[in-house]
mmCIF file of the N, C-alpha and C atoms, coordinates in Angstrom:
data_MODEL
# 
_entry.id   MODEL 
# 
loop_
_atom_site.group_PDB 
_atom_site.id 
_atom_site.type_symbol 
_atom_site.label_atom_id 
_atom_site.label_alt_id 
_atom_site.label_comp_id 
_atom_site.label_asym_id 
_atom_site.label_entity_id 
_atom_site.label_seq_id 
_atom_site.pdbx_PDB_ins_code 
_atom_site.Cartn_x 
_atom_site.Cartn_y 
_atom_site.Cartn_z 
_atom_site.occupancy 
_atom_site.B_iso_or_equiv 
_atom_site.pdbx_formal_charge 
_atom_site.auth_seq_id 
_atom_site.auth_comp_id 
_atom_site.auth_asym_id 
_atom_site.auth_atom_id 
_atom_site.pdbx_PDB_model_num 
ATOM 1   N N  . UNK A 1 1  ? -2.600  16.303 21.499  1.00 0.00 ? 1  UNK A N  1 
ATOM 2   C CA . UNK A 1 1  ? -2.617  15.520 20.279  1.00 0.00 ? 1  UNK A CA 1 
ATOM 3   C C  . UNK A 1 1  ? -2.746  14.048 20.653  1.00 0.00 ? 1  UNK A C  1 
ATOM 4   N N  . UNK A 1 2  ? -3.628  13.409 19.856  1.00 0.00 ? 2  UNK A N  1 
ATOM 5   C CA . UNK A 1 2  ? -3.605  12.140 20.533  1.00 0.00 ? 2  UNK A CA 1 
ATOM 6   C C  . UNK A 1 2  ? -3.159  11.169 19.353  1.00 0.00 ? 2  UNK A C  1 
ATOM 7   N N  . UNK A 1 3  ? -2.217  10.267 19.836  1.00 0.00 ? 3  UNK A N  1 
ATOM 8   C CA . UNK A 1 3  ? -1.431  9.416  19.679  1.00 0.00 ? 3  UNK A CA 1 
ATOM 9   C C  . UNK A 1 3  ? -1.738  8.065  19.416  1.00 0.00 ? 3  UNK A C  1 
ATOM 10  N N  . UNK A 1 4  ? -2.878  7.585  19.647  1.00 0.00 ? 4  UNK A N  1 
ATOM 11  C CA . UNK A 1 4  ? -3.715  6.071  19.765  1.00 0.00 ? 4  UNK A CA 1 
ATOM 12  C C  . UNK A 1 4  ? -3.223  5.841  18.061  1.00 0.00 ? 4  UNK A C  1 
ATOM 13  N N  . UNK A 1 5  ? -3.331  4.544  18.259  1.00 0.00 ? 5  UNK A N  1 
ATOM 14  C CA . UNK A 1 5  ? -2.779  3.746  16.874  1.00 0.00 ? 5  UNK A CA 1 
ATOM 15  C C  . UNK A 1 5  ? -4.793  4.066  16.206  1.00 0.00 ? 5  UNK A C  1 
ATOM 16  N N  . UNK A 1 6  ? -5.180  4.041  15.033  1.00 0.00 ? 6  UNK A N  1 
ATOM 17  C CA . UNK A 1 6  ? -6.777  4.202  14.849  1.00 0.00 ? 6  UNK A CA 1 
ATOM 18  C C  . UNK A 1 6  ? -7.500  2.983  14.210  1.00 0.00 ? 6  UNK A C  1 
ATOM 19  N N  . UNK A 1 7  ? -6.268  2.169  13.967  1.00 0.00 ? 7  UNK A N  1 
ATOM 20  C CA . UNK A 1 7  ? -6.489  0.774  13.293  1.00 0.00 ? 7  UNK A CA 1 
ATOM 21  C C  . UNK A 1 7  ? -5.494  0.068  11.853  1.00 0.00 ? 7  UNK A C  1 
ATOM 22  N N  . UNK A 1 8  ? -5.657  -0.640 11.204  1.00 0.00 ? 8  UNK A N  1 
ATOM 23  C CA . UNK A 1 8  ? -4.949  -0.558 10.072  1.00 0.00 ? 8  UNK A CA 1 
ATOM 24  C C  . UNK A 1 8  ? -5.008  0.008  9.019   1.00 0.00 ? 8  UNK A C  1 
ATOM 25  N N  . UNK A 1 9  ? -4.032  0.660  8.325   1.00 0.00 ? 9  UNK A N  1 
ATOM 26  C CA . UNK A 1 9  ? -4.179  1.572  7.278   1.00 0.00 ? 9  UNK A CA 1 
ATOM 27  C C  . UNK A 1 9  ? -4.635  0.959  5.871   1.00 0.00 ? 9  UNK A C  1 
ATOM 28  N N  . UNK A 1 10 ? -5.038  1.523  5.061   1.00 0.00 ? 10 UNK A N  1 
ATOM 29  C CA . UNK A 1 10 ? -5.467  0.961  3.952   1.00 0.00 ? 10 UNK A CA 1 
ATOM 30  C C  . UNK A 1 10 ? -5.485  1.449  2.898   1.00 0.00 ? 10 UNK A C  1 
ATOM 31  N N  . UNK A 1 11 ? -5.293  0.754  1.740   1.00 0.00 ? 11 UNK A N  1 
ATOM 32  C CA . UNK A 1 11 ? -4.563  1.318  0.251   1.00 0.00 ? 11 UNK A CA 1 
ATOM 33  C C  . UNK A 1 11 ? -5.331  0.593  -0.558  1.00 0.00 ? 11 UNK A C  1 
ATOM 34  N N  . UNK A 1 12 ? -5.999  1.502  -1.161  1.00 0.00 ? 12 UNK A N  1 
ATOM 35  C CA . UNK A 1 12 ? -7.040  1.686  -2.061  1.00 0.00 ? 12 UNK A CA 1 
ATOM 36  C C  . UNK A 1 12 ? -6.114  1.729  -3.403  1.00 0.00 ? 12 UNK A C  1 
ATOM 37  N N  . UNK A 1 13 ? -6.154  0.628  -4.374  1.00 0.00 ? 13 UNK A N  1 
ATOM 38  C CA . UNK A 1 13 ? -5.758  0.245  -5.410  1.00 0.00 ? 13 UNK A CA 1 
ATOM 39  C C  . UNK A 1 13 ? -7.338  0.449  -6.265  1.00 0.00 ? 13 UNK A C  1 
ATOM 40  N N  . UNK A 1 14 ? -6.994  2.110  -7.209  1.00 0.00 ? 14 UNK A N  1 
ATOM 41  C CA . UNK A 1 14 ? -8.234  1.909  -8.312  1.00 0.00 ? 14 UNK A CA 1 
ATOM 42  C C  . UNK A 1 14 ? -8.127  0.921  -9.032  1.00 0.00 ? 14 UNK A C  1 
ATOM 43  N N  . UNK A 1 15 ? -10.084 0.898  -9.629  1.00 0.00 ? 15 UNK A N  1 
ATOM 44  C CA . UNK A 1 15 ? -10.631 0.033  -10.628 1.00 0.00 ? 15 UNK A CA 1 
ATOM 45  C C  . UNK A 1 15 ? -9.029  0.114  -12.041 1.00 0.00 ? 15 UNK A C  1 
ATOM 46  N N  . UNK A 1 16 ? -9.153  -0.744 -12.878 1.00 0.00 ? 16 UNK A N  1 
ATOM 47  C CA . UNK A 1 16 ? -8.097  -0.824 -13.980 1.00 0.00 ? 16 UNK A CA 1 
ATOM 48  C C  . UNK A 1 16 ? -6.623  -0.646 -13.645 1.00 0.00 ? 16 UNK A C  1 
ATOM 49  N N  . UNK A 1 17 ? -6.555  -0.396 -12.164 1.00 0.00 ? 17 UNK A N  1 
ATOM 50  C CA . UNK A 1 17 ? -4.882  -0.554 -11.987 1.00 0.00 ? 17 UNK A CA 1 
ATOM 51  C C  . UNK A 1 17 ? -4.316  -1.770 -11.440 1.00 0.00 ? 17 UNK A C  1 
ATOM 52  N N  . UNK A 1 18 ? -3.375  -2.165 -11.692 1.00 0.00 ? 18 UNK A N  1 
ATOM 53  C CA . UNK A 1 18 ? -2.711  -3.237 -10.696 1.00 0.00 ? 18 UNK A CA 1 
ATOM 54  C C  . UNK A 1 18 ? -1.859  -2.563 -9.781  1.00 0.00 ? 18 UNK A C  1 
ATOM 55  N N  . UNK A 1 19 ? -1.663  -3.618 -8.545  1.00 0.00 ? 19 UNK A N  1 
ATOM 56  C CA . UNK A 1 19 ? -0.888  -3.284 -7.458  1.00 0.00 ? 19 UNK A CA 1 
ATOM 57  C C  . UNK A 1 19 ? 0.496   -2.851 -7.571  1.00 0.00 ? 19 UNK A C  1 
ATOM 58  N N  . UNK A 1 20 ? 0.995   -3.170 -8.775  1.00 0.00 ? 20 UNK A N  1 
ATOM 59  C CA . UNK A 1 20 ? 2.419   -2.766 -9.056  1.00 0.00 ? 20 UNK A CA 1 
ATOM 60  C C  . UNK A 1 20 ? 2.814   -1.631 -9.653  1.00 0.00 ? 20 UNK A C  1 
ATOM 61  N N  . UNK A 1 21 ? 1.521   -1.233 -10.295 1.00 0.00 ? 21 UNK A N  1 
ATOM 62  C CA . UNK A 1 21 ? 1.437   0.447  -10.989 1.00 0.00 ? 21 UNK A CA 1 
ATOM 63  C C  . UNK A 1 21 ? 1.052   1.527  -9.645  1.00 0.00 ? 21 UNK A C  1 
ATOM 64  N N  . UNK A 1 22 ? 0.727   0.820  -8.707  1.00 0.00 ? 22 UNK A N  1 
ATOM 65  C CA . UNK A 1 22 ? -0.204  1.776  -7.471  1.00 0.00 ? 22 UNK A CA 1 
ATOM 66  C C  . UNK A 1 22 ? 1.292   1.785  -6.575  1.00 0.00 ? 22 UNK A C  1 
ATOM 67  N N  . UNK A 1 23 ? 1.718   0.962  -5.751  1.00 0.00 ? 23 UNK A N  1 
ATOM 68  C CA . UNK A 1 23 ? 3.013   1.066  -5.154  1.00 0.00 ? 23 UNK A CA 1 
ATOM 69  C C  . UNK A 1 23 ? 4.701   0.334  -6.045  1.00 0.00 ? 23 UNK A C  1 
ATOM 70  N N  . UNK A 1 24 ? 5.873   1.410  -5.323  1.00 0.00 ? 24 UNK A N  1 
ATOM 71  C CA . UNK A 1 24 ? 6.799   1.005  -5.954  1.00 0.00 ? 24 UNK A CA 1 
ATOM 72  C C  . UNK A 1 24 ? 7.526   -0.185 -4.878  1.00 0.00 ? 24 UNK A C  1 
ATOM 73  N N  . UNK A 1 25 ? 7.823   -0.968 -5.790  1.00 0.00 ? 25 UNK A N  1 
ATOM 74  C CA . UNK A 1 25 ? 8.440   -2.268 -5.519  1.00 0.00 ? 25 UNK A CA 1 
ATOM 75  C C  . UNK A 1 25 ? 10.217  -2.417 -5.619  1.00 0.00 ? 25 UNK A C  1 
ATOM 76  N N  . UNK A 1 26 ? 10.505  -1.228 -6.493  1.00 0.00 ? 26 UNK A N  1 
ATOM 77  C CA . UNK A 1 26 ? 11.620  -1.329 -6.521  1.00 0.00 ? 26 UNK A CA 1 
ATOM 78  C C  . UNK A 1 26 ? 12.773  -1.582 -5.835  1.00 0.00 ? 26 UNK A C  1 
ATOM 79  N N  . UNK A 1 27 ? 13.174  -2.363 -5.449  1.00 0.00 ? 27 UNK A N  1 
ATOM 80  C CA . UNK A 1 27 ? 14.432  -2.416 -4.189  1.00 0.00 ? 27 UNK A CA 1 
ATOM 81  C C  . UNK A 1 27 ? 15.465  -1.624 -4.415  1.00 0.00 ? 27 UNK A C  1 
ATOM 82  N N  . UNK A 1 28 ? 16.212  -1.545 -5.530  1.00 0.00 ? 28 UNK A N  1 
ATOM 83  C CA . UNK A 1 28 ? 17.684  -1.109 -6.267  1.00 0.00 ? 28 UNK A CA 1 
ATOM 84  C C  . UNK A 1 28 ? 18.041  0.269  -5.444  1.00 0.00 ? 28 UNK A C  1 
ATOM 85  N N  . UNK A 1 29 ? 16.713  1.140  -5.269  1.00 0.00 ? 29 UNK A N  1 
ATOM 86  C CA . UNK A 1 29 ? 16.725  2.190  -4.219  1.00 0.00 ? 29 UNK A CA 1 
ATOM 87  C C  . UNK A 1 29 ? 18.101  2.197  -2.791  1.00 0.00 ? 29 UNK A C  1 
ATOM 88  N N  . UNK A 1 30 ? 17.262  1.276  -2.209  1.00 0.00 ? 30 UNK A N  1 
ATOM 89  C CA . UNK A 1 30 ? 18.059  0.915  -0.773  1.00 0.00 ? 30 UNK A CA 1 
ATOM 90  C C  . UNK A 1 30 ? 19.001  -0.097 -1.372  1.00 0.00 ? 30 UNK A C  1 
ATOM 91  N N  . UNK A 1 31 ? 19.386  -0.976 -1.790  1.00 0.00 ? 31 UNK A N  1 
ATOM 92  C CA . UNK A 1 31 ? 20.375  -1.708 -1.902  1.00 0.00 ? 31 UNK A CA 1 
ATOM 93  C C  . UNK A 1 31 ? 20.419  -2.777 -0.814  1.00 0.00 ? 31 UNK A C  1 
ATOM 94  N N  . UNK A 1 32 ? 20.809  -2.980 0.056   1.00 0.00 ? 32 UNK A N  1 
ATOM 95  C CA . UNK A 1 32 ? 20.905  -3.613 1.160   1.00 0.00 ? 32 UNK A CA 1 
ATOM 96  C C  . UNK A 1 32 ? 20.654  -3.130 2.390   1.00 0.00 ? 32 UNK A C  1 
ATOM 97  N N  . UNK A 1 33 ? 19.859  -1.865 2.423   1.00 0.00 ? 33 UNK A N  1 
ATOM 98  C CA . UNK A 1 33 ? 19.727  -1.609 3.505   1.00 0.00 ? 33 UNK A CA 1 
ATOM 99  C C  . UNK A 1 33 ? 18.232  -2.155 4.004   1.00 0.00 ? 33 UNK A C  1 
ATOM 100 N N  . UNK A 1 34 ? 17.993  -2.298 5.887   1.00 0.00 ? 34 UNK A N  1 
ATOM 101 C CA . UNK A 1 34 ? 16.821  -3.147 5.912   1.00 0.00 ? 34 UNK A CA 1 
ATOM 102 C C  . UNK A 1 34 ? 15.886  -1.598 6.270   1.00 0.00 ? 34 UNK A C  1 
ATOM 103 N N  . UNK A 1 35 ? 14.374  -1.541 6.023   1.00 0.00 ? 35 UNK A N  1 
ATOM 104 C CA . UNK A 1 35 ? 13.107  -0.810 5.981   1.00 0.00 ? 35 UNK A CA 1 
ATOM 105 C C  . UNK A 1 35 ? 13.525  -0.427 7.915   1.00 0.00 ? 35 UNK A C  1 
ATOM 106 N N  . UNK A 1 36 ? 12.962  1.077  7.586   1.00 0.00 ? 36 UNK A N  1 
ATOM 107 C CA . UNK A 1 36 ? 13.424  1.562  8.683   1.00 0.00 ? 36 UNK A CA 1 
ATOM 108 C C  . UNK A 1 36 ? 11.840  1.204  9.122   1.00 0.00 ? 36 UNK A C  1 
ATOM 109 N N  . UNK A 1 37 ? 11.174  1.156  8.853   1.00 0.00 ? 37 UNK A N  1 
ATOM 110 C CA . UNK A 1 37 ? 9.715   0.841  9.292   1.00 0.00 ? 37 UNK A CA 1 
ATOM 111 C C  . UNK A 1 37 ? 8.658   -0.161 8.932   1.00 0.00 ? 37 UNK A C  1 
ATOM 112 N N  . UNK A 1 38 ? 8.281   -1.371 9.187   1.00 0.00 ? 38 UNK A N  1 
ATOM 113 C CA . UNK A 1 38 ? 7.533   -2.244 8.672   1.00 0.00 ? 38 UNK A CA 1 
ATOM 114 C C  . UNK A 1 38 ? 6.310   -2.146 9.189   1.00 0.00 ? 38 UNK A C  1 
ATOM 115 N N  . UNK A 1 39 ? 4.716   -1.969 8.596   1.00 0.00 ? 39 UNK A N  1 
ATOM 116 C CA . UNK A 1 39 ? 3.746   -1.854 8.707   1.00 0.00 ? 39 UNK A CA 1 
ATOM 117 C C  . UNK A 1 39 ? 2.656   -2.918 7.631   1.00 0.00 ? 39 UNK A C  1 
ATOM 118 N N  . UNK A 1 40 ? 1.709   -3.601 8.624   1.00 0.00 ? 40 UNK A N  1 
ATOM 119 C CA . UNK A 1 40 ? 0.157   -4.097 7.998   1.00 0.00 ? 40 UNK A CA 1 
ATOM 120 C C  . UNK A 1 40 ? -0.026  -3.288 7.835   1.00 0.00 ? 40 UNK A C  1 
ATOM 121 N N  . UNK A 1 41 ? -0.848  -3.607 6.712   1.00 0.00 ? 41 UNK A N  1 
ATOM 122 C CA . UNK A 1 41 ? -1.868  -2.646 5.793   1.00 0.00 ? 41 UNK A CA 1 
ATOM 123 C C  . UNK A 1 41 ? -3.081  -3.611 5.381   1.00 0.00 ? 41 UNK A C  1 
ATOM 124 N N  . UNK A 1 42 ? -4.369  -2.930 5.236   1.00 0.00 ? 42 UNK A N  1 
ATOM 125 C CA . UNK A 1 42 ? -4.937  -3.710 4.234   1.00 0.00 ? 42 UNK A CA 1 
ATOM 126 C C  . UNK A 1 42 ? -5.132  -3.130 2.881   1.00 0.00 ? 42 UNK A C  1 
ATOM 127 N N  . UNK A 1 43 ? -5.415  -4.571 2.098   1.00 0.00 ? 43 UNK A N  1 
ATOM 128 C CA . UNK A 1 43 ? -5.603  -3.946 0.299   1.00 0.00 ? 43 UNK A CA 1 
ATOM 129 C C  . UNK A 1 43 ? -6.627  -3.723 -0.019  1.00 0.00 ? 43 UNK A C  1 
ATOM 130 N N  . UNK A 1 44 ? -7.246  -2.574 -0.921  1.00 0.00 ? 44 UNK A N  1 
ATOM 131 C CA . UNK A 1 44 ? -8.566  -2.575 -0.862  1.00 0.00 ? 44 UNK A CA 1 
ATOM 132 C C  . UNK A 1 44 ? -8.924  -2.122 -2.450  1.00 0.00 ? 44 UNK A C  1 
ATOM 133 N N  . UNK A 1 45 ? -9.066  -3.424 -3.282  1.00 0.00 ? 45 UNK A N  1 
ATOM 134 C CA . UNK A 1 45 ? -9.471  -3.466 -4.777  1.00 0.00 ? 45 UNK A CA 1 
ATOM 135 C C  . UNK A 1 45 ? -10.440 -2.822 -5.094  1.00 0.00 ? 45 UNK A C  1 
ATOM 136 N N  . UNK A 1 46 ? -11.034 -1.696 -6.062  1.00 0.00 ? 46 UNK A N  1 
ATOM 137 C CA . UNK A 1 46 ? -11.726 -1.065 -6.554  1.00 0.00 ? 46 UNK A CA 1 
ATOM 138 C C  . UNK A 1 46 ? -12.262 -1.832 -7.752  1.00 0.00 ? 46 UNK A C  1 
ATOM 139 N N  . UNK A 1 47 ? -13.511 -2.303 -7.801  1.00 0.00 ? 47 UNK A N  1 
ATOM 140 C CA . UNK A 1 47 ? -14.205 -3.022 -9.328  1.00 0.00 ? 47 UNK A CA 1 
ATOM 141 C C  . UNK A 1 47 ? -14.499 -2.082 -9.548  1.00 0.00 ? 47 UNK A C  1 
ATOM 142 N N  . UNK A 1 48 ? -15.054 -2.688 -11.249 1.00 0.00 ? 48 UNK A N  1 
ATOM 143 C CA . UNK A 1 48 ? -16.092 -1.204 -11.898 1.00 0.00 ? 48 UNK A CA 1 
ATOM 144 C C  . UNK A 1 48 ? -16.831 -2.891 -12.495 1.00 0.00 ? 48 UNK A C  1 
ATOM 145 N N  . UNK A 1 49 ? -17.979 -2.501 -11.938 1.00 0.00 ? 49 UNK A N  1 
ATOM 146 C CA . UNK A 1 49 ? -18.960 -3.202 -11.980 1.00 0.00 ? 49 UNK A CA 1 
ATOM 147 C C  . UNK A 1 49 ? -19.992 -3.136 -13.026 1.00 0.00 ? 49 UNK A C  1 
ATOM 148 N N  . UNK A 1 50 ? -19.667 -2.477 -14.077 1.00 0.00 ? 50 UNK A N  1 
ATOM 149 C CA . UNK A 1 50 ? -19.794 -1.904 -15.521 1.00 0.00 ? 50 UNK A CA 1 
ATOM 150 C C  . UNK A 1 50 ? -20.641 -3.478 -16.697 1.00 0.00 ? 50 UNK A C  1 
ATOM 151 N N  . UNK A 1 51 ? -19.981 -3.870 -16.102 1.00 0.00 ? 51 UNK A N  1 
ATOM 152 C CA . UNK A 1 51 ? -19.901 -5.226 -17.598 1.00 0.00 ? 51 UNK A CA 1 
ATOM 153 C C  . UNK A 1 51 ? -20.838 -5.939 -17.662 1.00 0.00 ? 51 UNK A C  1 
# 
């Protein structure tokens, strides 16, 4: 199995959504605890090129 990192991951936010409907932001979850894992990402906006 190979293990190599493949580059940065990326999160495809569809056309008509915002970023806050696509991932949760909520903290209240953890409370004070710190992210067992921190990762770059890139964002990757969907137009609809319609108009």
């Amino acid at each position: 199995m190979n293990n190599e990192q493949k580059g940065i991951p990326e999160v495809v936010v569809p056309a008509g959504y915002r970023l806050d409907e696509v991932l949760d932001f909520d903290d209240d979850d953890f409370g004070e605890e710190a992210p067992i894992y921190v990762e770059e990402v890139k964002l990757h906006f969907e137009r609809n090129d319609d108009k």
